[in-house]
Biotite code that builds the C-alpha atoms (Angstrom):
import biotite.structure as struc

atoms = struc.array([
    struc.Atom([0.000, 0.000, 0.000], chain_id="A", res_id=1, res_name="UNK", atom_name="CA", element="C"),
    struc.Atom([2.885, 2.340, 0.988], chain_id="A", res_id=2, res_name="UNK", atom_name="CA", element="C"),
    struc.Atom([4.738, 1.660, -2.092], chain_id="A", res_id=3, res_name="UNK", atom_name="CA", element="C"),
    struc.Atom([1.410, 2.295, -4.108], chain_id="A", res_id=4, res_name="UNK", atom_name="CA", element="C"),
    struc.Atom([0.971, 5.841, -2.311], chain_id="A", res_id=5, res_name="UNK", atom_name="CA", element="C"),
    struc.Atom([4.769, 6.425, -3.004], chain_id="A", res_id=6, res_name="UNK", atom_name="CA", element="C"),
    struc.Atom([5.003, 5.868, -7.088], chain_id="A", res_id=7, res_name="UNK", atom_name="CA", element="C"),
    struc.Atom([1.265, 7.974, -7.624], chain_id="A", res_id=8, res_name="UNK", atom_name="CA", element="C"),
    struc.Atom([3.201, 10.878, -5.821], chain_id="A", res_id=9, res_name="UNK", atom_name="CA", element="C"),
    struc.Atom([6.274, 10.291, -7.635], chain_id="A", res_id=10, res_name="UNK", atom_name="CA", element="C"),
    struc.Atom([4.774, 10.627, -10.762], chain_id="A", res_id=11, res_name="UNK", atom_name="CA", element="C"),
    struc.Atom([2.485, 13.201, -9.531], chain_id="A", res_id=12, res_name="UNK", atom_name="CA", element="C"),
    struc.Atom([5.729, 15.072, -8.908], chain_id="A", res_id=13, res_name="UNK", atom_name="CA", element="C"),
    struc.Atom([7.618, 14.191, -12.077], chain_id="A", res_id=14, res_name="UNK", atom_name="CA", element="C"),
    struc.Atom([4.780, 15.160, -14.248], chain_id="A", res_id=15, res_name="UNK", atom_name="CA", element="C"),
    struc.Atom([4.209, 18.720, -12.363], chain_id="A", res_id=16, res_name="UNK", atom_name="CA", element="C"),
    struc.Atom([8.175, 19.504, -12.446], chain_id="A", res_id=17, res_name="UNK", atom_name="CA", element="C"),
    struc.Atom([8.701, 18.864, -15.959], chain_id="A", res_id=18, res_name="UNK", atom_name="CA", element="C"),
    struc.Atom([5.353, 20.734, -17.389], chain_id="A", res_id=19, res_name="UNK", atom_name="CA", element="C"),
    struc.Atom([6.288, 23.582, -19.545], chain_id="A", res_id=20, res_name="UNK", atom_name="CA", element="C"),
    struc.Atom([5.358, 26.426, -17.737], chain_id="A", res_id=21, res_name="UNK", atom_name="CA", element="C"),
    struc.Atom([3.024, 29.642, -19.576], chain_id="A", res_id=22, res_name="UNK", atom_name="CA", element="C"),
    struc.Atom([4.724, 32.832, -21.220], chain_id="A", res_id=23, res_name="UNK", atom_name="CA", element="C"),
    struc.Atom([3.469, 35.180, -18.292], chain_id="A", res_id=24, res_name="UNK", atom_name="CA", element="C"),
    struc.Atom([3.484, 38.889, -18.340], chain_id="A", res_id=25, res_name="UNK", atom_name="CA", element="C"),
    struc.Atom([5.179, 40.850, -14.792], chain_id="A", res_id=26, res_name="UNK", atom_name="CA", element="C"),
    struc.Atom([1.642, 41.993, -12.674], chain_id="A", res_id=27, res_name="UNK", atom_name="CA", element="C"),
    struc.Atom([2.726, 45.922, -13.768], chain_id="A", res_id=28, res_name="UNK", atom_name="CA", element="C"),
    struc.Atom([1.276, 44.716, -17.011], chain_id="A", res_id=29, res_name="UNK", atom_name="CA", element="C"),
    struc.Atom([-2.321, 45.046, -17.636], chain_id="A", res_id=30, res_name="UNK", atom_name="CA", element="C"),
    struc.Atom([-5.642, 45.733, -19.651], chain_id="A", res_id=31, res_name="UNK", atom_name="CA", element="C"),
    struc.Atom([-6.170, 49.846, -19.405], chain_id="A", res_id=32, res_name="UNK", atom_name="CA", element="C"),
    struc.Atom([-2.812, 50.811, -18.758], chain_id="A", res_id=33, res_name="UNK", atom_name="CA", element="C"),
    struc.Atom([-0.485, 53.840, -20.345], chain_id="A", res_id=34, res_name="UNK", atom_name="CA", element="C"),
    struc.Atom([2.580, 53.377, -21.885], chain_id="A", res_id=35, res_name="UNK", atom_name="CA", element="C"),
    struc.Atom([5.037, 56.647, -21.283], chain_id="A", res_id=36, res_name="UNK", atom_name="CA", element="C"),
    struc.Atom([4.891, 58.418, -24.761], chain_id="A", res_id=37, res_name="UNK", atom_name="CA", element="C"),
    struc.Atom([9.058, 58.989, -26.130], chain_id="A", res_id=38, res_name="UNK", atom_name="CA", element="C"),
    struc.Atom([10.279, 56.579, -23.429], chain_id="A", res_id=39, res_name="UNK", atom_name="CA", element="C"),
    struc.Atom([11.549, 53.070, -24.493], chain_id="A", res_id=40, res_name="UNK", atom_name="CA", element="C"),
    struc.Atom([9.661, 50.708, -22.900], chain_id="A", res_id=41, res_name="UNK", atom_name="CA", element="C"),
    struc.Atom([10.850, 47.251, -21.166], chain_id="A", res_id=42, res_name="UNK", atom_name="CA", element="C"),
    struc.Atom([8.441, 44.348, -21.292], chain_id="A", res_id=43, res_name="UNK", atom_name="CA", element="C"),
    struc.Atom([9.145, 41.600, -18.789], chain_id="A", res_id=44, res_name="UNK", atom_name="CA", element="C"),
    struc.Atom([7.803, 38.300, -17.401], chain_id="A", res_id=45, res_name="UNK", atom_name="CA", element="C"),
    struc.Atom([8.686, 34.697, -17.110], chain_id="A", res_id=46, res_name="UNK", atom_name="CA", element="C"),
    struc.Atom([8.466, 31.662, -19.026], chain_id="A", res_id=47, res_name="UNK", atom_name="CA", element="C"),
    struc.Atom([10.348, 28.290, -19.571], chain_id="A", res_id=48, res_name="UNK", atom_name="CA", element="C"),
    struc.Atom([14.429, 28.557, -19.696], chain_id="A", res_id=49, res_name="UNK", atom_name="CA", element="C"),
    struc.Atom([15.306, 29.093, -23.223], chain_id="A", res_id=50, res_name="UNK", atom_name="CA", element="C"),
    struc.Atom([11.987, 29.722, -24.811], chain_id="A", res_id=51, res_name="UNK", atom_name="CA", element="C"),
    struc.Atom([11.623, 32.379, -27.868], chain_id="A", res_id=52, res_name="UNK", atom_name="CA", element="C"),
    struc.Atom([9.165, 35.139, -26.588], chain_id="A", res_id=53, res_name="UNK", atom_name="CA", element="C"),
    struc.Atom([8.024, 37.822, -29.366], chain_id="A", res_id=54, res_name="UNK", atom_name="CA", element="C"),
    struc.Atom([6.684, 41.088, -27.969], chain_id="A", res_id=55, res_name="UNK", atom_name="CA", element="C"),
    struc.Atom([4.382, 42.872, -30.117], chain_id="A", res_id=56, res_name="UNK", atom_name="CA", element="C"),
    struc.Atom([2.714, 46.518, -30.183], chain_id="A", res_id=57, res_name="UNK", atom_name="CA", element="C"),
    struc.Atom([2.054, 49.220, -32.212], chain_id="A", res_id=58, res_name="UNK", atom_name="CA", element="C"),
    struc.Atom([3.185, 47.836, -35.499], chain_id="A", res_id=59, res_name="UNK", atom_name="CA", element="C"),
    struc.Atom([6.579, 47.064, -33.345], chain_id="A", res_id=60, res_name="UNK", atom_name="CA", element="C"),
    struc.Atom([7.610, 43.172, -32.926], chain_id="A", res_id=61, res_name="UNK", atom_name="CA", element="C"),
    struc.Atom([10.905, 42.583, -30.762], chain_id="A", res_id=62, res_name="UNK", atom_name="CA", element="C"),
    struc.Atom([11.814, 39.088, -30.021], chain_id="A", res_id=63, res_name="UNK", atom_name="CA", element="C"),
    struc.Atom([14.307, 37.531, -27.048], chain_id="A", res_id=64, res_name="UNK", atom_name="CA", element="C"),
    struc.Atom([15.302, 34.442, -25.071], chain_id="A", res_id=65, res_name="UNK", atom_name="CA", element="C"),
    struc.Atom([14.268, 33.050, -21.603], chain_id="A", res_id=66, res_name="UNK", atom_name="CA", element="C"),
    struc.Atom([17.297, 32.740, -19.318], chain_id="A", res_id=67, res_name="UNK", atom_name="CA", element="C"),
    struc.Atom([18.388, 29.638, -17.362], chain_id="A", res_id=68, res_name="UNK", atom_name="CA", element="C"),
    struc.Atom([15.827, 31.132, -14.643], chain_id="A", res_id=69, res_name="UNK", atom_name="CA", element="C"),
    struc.Atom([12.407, 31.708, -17.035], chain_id="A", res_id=70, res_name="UNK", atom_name="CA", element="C"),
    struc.Atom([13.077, 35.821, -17.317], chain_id="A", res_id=71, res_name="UNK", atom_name="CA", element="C"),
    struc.Atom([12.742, 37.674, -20.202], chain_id="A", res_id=72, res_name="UNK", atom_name="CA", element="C"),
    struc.Atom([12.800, 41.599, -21.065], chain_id="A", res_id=73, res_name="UNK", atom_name="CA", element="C"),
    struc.Atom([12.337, 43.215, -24.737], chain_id="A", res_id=74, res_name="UNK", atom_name="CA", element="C"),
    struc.Atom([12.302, 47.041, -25.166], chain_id="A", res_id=75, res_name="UNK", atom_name="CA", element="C"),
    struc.Atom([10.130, 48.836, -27.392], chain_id="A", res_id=76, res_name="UNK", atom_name="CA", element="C"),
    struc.Atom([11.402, 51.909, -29.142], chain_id="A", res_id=77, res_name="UNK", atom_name="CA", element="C"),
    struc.Atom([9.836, 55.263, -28.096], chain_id="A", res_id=78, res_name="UNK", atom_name="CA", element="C"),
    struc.Atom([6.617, 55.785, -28.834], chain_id="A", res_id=79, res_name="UNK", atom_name="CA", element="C"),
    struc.Atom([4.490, 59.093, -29.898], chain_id="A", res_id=80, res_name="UNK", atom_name="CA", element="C"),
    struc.Atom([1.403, 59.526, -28.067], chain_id="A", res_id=81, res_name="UNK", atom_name="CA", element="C"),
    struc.Atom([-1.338, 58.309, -29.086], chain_id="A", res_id=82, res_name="UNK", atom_name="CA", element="C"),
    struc.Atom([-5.327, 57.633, -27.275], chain_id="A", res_id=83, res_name="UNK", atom_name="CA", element="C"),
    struc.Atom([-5.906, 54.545, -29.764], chain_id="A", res_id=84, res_name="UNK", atom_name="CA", element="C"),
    struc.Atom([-5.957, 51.892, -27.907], chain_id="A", res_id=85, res_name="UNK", atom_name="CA", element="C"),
    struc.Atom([-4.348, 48.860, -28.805], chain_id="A", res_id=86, res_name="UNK", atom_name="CA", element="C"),
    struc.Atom([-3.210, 45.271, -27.615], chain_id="A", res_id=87, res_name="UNK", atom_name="CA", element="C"),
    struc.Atom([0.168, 44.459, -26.434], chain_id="A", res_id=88, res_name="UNK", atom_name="CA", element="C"),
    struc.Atom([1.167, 40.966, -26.810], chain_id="A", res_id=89, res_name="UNK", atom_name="CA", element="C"),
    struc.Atom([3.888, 38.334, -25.723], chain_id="A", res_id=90, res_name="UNK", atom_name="CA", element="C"),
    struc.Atom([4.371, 35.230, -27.756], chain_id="A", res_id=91, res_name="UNK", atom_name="CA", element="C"),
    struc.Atom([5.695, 32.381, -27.033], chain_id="A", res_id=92, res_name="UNK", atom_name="CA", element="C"),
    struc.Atom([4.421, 28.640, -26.323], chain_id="A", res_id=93, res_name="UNK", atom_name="CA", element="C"),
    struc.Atom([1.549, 30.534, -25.526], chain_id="A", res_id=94, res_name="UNK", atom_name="CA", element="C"),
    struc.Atom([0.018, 34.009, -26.045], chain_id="A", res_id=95, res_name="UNK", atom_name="CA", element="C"),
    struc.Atom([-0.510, 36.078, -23.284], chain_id="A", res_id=96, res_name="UNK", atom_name="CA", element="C"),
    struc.Atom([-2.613, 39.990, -24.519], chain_id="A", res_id=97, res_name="UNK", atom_name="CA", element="C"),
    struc.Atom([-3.114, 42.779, -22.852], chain_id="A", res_id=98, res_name="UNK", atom_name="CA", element="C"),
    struc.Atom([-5.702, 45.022, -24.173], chain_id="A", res_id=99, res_name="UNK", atom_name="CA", element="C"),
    struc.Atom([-6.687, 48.794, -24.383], chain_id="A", res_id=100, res_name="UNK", atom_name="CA", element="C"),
    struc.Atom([-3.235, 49.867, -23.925], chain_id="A", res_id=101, res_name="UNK", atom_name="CA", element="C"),
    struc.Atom([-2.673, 53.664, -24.919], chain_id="A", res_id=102, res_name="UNK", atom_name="CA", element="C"),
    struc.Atom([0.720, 55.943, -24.779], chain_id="A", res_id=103, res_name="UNK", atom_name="CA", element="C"),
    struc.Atom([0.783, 59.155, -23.478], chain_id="A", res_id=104, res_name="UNK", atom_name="CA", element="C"),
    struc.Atom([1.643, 60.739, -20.188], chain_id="A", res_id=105, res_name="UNK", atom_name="CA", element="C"),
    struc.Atom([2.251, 58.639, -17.033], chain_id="A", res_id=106, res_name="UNK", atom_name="CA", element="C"),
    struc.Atom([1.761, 60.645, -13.573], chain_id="A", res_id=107, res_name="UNK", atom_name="CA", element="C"),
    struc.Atom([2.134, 59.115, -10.522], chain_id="A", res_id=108, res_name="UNK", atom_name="CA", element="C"),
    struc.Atom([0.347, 61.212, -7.731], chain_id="A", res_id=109, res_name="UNK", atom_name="CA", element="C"),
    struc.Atom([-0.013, 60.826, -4.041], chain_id="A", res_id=110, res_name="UNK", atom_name="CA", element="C"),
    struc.Atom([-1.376, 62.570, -1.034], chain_id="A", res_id=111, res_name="UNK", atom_name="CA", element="C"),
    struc.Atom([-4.242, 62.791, 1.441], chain_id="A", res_id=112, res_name="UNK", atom_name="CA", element="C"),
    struc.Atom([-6.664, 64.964, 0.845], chain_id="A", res_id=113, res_name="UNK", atom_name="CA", element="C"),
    struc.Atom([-5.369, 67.190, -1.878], chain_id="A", res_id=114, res_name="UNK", atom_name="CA", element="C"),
    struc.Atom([-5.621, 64.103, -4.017], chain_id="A", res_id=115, res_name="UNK", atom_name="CA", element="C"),
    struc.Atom([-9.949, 64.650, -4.334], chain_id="A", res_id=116, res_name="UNK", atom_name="CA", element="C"),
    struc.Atom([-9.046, 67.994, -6.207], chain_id="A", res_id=117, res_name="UNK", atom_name="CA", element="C"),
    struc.Atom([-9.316, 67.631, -10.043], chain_id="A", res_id=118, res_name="UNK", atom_name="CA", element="C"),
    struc.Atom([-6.831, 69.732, -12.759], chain_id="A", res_id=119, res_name="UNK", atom_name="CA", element="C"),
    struc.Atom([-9.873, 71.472, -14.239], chain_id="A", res_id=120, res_name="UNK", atom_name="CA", element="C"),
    struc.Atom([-9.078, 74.710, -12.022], chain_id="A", res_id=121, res_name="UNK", atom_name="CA", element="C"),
    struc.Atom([-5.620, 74.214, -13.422], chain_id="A", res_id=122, res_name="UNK", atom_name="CA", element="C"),
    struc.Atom([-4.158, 77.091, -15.655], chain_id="A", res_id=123, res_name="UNK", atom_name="CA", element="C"),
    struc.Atom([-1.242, 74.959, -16.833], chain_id="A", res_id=124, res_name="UNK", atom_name="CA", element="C"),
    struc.Atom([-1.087, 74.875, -20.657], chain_id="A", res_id=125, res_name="UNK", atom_name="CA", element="C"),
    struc.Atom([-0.371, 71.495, -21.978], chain_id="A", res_id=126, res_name="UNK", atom_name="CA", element="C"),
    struc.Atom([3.056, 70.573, -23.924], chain_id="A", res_id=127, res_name="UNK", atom_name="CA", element="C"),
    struc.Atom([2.374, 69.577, -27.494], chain_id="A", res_id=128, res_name="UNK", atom_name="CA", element="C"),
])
């Protein structure tokens, strides 16, 4: 009986460890998001050691390699603005998308309670 319970979790195991794992995106990543406009751009996740992964947005397509660990990075050139929205994709075994991704401006704000104030009182004139 022991030795019964022992090989089903030994090839439990064995078939869990050598799975190839998904192409996954890093959690900054997601549907709705802004891309900084003139900024080159690093896309990052994970996925099996070795594996091809293409990146792919905005009519741009950059391709790398998995390390020995499963990371990856590919940088997109600078990008004009732009309030299309479109998909960013990386490809690899699998295809992971991210959708109704624009480029533009990227502000990070904090505060307390001047943070309920909107810009529409704002005279500053916008650069373009």
């Amino acid at each position: 009986m022991i030795t019964r319970h022992l090989i089903a979790w030994t090839s439990l195991l064995f078939s869990v460890s050598t799975a190839g794992a998904d192409v996954r995106l890093s959690q900054v990543f997601g549907d709705h998001m802004v891309l900084q406009r003139d900024r080159a751009v690093t896309v990052w996740g994970w996925a099996d050691p070795g594996e091809s992964i293409t990146v792919r947005f905005a009519g741009q397509s950059v391709s790398t390699t998995a390390g020995s660990g499963g990371a990856w990075s590919a940088r997109l050139a600078p990008l004009p603005a732009n309030p299309t929205p479109e998909d960013l994709s990386a490809i690899g075994r699998n295809t992971v998308t991210v959708t109704d991704v624009v480029v533009g401006d990227v502000w990070l704000c904090s505060g307390q309670s001047n943070m309920a104030f909107g810009l529409g009182g704002c005279d500053a004139t916008p650069l373009e």
